[in-house]
PDB file of N, CA, C and O in Angstrom, chain B, residues numbered from 101:
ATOM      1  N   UNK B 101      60.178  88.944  -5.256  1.00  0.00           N
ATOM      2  CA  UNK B 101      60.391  89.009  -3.818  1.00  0.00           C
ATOM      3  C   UNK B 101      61.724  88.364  -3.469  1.00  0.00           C
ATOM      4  O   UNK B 101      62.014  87.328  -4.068  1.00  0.00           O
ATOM      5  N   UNK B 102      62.617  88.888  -2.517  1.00  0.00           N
ATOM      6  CA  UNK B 102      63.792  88.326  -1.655  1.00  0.00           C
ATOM      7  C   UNK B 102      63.314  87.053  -1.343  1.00  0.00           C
ATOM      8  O   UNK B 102      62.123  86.744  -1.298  1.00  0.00           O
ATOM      9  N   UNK B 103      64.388  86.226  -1.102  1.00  0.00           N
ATOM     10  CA  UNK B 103      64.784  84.796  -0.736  1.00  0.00           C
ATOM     11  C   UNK B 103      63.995  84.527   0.525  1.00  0.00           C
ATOM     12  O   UNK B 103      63.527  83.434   0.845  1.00  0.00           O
ATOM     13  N   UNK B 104      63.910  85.578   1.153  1.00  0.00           N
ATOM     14  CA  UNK B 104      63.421  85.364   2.766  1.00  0.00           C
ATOM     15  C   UNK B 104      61.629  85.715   2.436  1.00  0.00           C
ATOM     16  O   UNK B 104      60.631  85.411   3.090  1.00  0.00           O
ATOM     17  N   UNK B 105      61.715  86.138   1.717  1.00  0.00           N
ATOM     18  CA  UNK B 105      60.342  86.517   1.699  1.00  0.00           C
ATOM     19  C   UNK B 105      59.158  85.346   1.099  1.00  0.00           C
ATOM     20  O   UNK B 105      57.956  85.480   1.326  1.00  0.00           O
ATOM     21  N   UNK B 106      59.706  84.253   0.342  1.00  0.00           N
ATOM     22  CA  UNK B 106      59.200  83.237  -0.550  1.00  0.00           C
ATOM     23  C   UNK B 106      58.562  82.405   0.654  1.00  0.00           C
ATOM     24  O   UNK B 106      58.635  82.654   1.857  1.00  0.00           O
ATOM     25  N   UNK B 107      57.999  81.483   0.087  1.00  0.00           N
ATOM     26  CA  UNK B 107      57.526  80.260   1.024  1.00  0.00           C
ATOM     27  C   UNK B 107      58.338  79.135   0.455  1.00  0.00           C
ATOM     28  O   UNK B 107      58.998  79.141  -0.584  1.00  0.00           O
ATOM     29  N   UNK B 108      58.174  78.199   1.296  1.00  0.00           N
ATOM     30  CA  UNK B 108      56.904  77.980   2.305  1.00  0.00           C
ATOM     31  C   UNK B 108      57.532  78.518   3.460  1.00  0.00           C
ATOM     32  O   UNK B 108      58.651  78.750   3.919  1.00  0.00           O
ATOM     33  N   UNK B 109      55.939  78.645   3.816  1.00  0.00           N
ATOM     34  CA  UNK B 109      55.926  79.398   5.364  1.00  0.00           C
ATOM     35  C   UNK B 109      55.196  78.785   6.486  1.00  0.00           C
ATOM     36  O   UNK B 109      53.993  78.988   6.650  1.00  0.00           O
ATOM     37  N   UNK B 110      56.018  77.917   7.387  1.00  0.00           N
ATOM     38  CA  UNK B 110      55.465  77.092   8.330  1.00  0.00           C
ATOM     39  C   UNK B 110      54.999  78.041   9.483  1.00  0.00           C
ATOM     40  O   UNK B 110      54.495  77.487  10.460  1.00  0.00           O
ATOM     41  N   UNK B 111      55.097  79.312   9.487  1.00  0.00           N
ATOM     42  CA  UNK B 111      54.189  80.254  10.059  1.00  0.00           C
ATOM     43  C   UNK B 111      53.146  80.854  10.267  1.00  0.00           C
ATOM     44  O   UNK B 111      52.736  81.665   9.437  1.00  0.00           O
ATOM     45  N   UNK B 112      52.575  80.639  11.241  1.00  0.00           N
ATOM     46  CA  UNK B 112      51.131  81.263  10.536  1.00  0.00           C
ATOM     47  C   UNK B 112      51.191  82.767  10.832  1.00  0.00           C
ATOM     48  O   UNK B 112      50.095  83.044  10.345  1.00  0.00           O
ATOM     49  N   UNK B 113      51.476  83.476  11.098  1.00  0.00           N
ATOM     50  CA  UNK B 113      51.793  85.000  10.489  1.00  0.00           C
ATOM     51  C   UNK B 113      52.548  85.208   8.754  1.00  0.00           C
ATOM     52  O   UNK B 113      52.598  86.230   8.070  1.00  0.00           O
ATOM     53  N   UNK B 114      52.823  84.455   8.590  1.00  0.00           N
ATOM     54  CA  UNK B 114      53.221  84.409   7.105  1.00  0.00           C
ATOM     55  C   UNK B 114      52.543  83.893   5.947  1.00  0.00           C
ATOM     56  O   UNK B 114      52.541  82.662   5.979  1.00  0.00           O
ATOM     57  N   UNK B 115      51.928  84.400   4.870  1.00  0.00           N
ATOM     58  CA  UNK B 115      51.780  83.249   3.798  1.00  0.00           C
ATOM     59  C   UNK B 115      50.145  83.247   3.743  1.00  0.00           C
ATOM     60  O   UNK B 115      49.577  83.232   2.652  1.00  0.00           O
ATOM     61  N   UNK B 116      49.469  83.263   4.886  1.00  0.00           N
ATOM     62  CA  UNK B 116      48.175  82.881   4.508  1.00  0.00           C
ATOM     63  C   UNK B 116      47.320  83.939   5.008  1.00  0.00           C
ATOM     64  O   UNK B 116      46.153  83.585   5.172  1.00  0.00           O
ATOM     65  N   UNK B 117      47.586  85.129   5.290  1.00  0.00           N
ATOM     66  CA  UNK B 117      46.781  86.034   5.922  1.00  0.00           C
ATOM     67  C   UNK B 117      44.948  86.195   5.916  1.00  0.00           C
ATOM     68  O   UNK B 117      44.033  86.359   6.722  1.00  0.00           O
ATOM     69  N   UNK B 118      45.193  85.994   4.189  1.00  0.00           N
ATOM     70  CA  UNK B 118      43.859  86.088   4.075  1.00  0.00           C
ATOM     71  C   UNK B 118      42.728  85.487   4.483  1.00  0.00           C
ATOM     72  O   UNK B 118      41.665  85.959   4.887  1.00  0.00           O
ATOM     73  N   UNK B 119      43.319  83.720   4.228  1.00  0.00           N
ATOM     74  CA  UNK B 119      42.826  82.316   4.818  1.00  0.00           C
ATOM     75  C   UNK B 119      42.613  82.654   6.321  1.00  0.00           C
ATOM     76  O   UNK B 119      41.398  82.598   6.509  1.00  0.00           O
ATOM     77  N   UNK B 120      43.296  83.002   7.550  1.00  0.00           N
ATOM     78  CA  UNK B 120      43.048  83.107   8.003  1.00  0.00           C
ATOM     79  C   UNK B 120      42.118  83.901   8.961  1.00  0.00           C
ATOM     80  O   UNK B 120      41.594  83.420   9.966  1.00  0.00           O
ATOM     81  N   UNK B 121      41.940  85.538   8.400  1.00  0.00           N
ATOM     82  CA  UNK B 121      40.599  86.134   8.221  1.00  0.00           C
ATOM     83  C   UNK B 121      39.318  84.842   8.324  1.00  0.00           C
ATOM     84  O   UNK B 121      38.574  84.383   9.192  1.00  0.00           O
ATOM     85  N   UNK B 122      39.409  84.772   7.865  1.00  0.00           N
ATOM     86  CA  UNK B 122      38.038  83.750   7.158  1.00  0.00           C
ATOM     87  C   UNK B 122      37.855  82.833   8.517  1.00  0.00           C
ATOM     88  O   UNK B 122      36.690  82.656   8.872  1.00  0.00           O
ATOM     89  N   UNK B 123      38.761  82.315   9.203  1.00  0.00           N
ATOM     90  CA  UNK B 123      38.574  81.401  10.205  1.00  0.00           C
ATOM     91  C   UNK B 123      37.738  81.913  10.940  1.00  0.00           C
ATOM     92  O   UNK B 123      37.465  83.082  10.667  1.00  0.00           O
ATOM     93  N   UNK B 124      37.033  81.294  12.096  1.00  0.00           N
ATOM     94  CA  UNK B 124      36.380  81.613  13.254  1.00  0.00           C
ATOM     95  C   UNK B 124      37.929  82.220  14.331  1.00  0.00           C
ATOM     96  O   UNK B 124      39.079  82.084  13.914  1.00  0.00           O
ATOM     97  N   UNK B 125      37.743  82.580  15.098  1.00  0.00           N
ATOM     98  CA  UNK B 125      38.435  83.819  15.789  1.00  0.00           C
ATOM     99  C   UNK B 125      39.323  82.475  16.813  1.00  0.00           C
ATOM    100  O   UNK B 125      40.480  82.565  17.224  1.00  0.00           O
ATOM    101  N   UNK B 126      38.460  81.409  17.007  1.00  0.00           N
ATOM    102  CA  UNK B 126      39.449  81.055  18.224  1.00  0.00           C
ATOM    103  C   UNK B 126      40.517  79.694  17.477  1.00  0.00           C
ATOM    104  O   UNK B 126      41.340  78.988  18.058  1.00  0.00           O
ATOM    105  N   UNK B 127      40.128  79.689  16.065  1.00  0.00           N
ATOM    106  CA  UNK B 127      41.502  78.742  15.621  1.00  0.00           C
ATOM    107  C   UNK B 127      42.037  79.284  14.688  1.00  0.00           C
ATOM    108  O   UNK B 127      42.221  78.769  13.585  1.00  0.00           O
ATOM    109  N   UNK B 128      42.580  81.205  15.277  1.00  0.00           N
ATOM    110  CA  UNK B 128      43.928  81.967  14.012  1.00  0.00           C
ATOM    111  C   UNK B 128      44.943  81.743  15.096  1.00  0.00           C
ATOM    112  O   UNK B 128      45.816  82.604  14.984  1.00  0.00           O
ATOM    113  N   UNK B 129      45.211  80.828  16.228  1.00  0.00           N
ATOM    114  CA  UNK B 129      46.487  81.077  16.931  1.00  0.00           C
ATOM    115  C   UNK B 129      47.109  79.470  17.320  1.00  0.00           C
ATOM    116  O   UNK B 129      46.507  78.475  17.726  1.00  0.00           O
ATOM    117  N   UNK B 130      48.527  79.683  17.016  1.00  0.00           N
ATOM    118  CA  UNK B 130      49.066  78.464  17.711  1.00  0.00           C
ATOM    119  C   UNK B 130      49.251  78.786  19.016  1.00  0.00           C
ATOM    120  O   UNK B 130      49.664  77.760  19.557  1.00  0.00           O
ATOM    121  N   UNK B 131      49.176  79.548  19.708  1.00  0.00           N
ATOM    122  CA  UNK B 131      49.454  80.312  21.349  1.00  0.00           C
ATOM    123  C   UNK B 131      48.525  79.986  22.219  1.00  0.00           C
ATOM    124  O   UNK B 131      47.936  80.921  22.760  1.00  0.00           O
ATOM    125  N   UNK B 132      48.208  78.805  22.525  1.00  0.00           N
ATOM    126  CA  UNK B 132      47.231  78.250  23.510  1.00  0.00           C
ATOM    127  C   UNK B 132      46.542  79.347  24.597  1.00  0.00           C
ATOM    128  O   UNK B 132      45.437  79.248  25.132  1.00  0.00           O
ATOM    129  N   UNK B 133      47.525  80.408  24.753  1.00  0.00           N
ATOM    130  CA  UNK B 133      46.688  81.652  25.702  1.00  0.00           C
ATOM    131  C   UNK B 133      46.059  82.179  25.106  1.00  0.00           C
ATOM    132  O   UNK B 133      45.057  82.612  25.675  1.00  0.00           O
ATOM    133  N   UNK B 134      46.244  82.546  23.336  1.00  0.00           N
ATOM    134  CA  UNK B 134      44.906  83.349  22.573  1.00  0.00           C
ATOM    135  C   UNK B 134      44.136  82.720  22.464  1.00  0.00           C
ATOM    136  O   UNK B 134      43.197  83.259  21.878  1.00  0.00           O
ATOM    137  N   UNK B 135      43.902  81.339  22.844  1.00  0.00           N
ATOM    138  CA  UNK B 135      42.279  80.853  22.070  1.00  0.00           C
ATOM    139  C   UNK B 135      41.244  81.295  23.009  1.00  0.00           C
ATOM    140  O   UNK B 135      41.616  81.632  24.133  1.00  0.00           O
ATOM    141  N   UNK B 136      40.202  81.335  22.760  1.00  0.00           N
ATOM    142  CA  UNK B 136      39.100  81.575  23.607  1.00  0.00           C
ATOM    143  C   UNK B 136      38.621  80.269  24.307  1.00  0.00           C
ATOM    144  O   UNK B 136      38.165  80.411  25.442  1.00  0.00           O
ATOM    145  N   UNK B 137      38.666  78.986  23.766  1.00  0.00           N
ATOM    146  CA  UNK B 137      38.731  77.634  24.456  1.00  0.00           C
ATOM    147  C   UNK B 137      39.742  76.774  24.456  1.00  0.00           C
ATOM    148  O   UNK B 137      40.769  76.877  23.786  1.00  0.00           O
ATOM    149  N   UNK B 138      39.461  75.916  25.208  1.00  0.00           N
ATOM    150  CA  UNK B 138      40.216  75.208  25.212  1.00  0.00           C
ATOM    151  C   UNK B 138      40.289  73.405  24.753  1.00  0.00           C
ATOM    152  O   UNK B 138      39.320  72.784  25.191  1.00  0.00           O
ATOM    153  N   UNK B 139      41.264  72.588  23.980  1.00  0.00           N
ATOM    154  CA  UNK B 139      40.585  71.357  23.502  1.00  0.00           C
ATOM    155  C   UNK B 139      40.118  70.452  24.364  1.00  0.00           C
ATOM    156  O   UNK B 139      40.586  70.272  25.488  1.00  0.00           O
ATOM    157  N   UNK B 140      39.142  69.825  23.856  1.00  0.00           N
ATOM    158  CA  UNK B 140      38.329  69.841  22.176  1.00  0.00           C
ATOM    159  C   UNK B 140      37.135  70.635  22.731  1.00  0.00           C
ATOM    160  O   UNK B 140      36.122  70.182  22.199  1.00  0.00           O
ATOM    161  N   UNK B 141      36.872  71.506  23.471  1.00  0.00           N
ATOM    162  CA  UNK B 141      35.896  72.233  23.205  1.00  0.00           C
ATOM    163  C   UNK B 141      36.352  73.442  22.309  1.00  0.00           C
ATOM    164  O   UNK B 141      35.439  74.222  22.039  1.00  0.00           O
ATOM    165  N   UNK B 142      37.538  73.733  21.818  1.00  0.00           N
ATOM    166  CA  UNK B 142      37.475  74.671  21.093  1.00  0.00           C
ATOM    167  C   UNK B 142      37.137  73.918  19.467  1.00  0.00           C
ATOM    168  O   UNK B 142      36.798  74.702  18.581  1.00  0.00           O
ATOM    169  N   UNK B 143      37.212  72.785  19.205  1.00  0.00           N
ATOM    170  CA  UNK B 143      37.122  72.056  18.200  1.00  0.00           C
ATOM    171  C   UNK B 143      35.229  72.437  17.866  1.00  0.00           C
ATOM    172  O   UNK B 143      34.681  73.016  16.928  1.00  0.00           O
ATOM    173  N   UNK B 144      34.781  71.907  18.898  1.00  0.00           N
ATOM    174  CA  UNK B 144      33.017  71.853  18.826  1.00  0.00           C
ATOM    175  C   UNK B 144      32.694  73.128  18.962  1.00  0.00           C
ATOM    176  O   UNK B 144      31.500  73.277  19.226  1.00  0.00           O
ATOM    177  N   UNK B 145      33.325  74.131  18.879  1.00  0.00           N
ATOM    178  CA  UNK B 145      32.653  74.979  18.507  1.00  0.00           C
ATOM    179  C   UNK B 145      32.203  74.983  17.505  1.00  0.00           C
ATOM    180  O   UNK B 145      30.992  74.859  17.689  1.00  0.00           O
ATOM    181  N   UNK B 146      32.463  75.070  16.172  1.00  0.00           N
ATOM    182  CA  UNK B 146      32.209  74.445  14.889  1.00  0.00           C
ATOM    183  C   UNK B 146      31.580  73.445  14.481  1.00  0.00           C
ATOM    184  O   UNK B 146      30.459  73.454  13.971  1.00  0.00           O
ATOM    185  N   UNK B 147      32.614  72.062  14.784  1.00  0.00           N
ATOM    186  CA  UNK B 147      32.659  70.863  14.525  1.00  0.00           C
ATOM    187  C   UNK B 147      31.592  70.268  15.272  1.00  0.00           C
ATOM    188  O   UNK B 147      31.853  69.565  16.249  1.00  0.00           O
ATOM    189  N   UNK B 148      30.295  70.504  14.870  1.00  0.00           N
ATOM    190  CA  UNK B 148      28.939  69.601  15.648  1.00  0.00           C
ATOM    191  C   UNK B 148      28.616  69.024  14.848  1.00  0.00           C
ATOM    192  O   UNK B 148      28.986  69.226  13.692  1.00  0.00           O
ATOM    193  N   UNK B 149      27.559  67.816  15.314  1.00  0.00           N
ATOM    194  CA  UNK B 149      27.100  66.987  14.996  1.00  0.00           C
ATOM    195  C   UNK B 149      26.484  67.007  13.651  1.00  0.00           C
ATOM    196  O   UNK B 149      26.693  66.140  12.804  1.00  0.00           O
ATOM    197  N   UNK B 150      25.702  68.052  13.488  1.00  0.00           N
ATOM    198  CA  UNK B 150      25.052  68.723  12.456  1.00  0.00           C
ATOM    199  C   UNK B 150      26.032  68.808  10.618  1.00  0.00           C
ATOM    200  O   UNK B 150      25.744  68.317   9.526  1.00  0.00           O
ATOM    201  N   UNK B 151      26.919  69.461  10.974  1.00  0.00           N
ATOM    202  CA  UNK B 151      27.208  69.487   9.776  1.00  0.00           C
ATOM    203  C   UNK B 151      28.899  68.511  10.102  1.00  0.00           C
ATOM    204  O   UNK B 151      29.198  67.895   9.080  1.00  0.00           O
ATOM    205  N   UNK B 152      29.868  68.315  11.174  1.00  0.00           N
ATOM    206  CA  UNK B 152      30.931  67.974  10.598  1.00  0.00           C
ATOM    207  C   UNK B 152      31.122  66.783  12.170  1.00  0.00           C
ATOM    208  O   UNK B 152      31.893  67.368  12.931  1.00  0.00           O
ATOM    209  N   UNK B 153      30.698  65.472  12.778  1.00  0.00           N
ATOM    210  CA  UNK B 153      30.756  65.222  13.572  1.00  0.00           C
ATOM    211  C   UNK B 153      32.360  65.524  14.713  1.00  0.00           C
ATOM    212  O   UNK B 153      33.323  65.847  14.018  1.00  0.00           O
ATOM    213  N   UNK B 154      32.566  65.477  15.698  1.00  0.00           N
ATOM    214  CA  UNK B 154      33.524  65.669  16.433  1.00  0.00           C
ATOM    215  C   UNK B 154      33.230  65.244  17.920  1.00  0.00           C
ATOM    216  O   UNK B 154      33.652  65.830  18.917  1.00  0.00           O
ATOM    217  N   UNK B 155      32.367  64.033  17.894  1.00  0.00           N
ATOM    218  CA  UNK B 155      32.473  63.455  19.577  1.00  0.00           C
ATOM    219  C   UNK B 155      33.062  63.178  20.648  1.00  0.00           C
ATOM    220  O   UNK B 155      33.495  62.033  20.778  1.00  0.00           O
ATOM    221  N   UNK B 156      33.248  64.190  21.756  1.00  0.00           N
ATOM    222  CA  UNK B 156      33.694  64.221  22.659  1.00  0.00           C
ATOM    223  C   UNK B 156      33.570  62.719  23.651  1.00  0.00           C
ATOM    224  O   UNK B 156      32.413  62.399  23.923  1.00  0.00           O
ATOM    225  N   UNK B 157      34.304  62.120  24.005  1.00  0.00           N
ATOM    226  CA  UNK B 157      33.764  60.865  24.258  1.00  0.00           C
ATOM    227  C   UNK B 157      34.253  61.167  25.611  1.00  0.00           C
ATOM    228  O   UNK B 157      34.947  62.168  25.791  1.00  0.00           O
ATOM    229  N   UNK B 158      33.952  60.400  26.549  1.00  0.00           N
ATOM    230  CA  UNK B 158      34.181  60.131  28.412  1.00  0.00           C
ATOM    231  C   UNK B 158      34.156  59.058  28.500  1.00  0.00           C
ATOM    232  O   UNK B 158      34.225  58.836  29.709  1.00  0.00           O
ATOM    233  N   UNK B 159      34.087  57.963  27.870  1.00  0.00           N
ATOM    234  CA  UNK B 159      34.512  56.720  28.250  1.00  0.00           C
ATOM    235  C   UNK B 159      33.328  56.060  28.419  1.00  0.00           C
ATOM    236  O   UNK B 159      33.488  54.859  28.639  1.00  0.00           O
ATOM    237  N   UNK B 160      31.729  56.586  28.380  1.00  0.00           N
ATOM    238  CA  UNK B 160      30.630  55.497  28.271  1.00  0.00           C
ATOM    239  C   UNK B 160      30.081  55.257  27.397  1.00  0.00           C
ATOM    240  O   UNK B 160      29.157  54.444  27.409  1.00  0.00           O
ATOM    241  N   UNK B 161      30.504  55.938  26.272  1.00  0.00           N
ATOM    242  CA  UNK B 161      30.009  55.843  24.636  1.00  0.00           C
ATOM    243  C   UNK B 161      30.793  54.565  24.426  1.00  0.00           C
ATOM    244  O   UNK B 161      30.454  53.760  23.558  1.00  0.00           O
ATOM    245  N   UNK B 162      31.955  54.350  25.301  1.00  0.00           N
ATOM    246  CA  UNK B 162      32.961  53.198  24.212  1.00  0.00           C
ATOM    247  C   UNK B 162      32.790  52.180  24.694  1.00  0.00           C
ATOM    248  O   UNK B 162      32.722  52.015  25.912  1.00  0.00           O
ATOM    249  N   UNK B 163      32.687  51.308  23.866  1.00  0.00           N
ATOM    250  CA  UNK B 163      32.913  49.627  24.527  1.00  0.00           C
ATOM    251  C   UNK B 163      33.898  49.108  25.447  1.00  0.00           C
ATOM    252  O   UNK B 163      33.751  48.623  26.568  1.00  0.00           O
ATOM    253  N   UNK B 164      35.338  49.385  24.478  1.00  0.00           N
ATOM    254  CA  UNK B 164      36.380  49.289  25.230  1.00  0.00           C
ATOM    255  C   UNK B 164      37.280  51.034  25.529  1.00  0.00           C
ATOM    256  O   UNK B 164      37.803  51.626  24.585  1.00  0.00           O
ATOM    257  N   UNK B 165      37.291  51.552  26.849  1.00  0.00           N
ATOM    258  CA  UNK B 165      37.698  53.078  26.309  1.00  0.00           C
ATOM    259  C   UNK B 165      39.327  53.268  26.647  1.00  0.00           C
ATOM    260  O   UNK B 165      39.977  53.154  27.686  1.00  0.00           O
ATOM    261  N   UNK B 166      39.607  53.548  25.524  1.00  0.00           N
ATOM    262  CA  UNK B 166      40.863  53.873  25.671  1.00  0.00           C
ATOM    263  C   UNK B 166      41.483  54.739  26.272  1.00  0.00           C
ATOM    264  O   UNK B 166      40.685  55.533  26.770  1.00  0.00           O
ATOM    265  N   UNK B 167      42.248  54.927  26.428  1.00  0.00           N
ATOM    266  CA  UNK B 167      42.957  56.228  26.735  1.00  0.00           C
ATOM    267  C   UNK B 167      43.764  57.071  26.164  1.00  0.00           C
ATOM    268  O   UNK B 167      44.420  57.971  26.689  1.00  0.00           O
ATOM    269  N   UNK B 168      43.650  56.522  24.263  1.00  0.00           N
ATOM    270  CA  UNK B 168      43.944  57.274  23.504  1.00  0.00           C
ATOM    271  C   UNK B 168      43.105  58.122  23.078  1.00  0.00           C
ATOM    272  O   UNK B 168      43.442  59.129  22.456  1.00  0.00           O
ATOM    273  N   UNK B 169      41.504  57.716  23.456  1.00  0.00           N
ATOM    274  CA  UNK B 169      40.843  58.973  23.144  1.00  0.00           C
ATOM    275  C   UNK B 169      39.867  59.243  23.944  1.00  0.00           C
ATOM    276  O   UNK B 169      38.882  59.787  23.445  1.00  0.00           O
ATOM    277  N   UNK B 170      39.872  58.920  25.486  1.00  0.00           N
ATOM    278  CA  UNK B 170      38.957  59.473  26.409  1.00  0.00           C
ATOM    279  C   UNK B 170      39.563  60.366  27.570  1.00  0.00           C
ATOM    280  O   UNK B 170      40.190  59.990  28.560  1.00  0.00           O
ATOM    281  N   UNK B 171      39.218  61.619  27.194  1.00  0.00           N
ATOM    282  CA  UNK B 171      39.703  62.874  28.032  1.00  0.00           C
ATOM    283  C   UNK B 171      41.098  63.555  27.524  1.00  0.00           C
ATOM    284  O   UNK B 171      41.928  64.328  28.003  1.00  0.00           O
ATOM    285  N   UNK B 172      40.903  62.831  26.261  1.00  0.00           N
ATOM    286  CA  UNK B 172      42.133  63.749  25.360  1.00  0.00           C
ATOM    287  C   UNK B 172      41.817  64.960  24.410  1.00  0.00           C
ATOM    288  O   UNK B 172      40.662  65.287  24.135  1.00  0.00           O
ATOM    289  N   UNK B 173      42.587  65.401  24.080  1.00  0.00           N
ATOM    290  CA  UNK B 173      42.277  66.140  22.834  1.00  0.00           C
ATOM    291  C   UNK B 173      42.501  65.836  21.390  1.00  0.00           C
ATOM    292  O   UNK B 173      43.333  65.052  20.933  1.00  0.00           O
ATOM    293  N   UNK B 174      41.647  66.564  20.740  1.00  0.00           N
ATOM    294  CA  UNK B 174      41.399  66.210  19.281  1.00  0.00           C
ATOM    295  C   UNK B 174      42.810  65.992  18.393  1.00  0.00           C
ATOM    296  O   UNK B 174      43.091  65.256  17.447  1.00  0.00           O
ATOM    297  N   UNK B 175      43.613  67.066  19.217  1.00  0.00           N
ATOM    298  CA  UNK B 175      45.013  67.571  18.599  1.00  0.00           C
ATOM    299  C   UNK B 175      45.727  66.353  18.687  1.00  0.00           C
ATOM    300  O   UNK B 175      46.851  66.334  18.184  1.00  0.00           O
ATOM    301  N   UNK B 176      45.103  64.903  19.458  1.00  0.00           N
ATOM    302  CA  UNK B 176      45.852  63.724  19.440  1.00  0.00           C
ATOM    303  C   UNK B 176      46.038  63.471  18.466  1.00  0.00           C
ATOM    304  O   UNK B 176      47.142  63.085  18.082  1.00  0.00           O
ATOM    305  N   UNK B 177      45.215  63.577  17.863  1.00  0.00           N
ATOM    306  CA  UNK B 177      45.274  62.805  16.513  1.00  0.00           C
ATOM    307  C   UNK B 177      45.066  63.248  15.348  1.00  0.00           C
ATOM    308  O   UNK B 177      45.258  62.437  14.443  1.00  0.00           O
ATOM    309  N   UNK B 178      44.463  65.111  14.837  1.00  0.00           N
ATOM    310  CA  UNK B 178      44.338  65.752  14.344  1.00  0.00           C
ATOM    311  C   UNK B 178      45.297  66.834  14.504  1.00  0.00           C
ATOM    312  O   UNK B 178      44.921  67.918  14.948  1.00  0.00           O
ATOM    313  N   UNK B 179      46.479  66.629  14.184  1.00  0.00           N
ATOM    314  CA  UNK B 179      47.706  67.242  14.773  1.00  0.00           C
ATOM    315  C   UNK B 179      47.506  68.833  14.108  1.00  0.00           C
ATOM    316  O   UNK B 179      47.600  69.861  14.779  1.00  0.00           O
ATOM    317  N   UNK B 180      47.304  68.795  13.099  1.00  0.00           N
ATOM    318  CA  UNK B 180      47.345  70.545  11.868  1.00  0.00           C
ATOM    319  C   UNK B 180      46.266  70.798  12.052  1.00  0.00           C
ATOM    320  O   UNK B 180      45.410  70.216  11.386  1.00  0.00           O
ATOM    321  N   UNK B 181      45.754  72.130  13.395  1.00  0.00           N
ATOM    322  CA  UNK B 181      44.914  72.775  12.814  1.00  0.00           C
ATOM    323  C   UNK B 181      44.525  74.054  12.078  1.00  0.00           C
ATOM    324  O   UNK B 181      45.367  74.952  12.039  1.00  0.00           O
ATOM    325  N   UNK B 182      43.453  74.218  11.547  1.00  0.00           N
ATOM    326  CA  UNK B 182      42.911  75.087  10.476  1.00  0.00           C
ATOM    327  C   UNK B 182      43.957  76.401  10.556  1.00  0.00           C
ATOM    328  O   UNK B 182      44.431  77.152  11.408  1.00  0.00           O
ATOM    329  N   UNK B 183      44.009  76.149   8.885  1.00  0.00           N
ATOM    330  CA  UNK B 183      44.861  77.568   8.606  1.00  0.00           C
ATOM    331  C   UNK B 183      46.679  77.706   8.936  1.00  0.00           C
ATOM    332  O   UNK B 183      47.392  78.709   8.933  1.00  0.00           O
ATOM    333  N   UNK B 184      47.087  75.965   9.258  1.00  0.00           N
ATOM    334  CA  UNK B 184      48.637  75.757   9.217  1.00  0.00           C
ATOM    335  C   UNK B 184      48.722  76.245   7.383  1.00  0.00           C
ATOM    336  O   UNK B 184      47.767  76.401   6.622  1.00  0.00           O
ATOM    337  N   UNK B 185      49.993  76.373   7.124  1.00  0.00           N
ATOM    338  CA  UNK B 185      50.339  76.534   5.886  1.00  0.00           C
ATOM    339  C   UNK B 185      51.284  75.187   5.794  1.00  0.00           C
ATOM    340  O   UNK B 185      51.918  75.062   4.746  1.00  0.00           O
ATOM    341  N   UNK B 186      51.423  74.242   6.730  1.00  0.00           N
ATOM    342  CA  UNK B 186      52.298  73.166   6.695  1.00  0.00           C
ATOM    343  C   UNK B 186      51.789  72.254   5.231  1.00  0.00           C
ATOM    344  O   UNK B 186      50.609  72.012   4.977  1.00  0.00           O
ATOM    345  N   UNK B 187      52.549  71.979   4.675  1.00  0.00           N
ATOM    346  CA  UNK B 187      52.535  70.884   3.840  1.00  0.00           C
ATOM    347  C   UNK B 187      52.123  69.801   3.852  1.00  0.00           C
ATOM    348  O   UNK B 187      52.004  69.183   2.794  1.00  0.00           O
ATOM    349  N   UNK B 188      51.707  69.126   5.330  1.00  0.00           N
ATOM    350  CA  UNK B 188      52.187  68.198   5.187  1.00  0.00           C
ATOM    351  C   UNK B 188      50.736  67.055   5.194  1.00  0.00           C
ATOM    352  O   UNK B 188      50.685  65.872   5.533  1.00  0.00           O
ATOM    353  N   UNK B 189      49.508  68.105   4.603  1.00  0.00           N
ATOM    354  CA  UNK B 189      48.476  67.137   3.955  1.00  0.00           C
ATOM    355  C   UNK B 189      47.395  68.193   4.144  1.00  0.00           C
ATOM    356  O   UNK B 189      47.696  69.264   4.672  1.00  0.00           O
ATOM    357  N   UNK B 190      46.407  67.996   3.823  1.00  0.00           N
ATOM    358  CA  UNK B 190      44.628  68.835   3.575  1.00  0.00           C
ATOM    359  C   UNK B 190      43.785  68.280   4.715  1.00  0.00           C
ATOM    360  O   UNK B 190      43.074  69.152   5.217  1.00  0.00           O
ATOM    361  N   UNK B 191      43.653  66.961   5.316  1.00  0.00           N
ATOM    362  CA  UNK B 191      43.393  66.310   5.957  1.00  0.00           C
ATOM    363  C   UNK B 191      43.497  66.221   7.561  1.00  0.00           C
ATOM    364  O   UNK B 191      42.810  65.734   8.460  1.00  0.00           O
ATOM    365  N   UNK B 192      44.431  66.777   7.485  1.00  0.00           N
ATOM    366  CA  UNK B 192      45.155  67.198   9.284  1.00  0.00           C
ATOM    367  C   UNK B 192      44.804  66.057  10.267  1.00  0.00           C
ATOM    368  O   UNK B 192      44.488  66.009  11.456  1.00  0.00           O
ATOM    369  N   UNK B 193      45.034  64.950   9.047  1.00  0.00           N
ATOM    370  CA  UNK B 193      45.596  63.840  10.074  1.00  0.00           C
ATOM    371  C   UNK B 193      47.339  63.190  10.468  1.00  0.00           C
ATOM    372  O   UNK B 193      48.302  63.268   9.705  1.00  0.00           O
ATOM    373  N   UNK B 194      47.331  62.518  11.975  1.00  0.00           N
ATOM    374  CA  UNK B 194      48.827  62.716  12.326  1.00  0.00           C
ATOM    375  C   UNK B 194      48.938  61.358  11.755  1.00  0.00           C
ATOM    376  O   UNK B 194      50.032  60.797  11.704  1.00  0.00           O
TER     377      UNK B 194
END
């Protein structure tokens, strides 16, 4: 393959097509107008209690509530989501 054609590919139209098939439908887009929700309810769609926790917090679950994580999104702090080809860990923590 051409030079342009190689990876890495910090695109997600590039590189991982297949991987992304496989996703649930509302996290194949970085384009905040394609998702079907919006965060972190697009997170819990999936991410329940049951198999992968992801608690939405409002500030009476917490002792002290911050405002780094009450009425934010997940993407605070879970910067890469599913199906980046970014490098820059497995973990998709920021």
């Amino acid at each position: 393959a051409s030079a342009e054609k190689r990876g890495p590919f910090l695109s997600r139209s590039c590189g991982r097509a297949r991987e992304l098939r496989q996703l649930p439908r509302p996290a194949r887009s970085n384009n905040d107008r394609m998702l079907v929700a919006k965060d972190p309810m697009l997170c819990q769609r999936c991410h329940v209690s049951s198999r992968h926790p992801a608690t939405v917090y409002d500030g009476t679950q917490l002792a002290a509530a911050s405002n780094r994580v009450v009425g934010r999104s997940c993407v605070n702090c879970h910067s890469q989501i599913h199906g980046s080809n970014s490098p820059a860990g497995e973990k998709f923590l920021r």
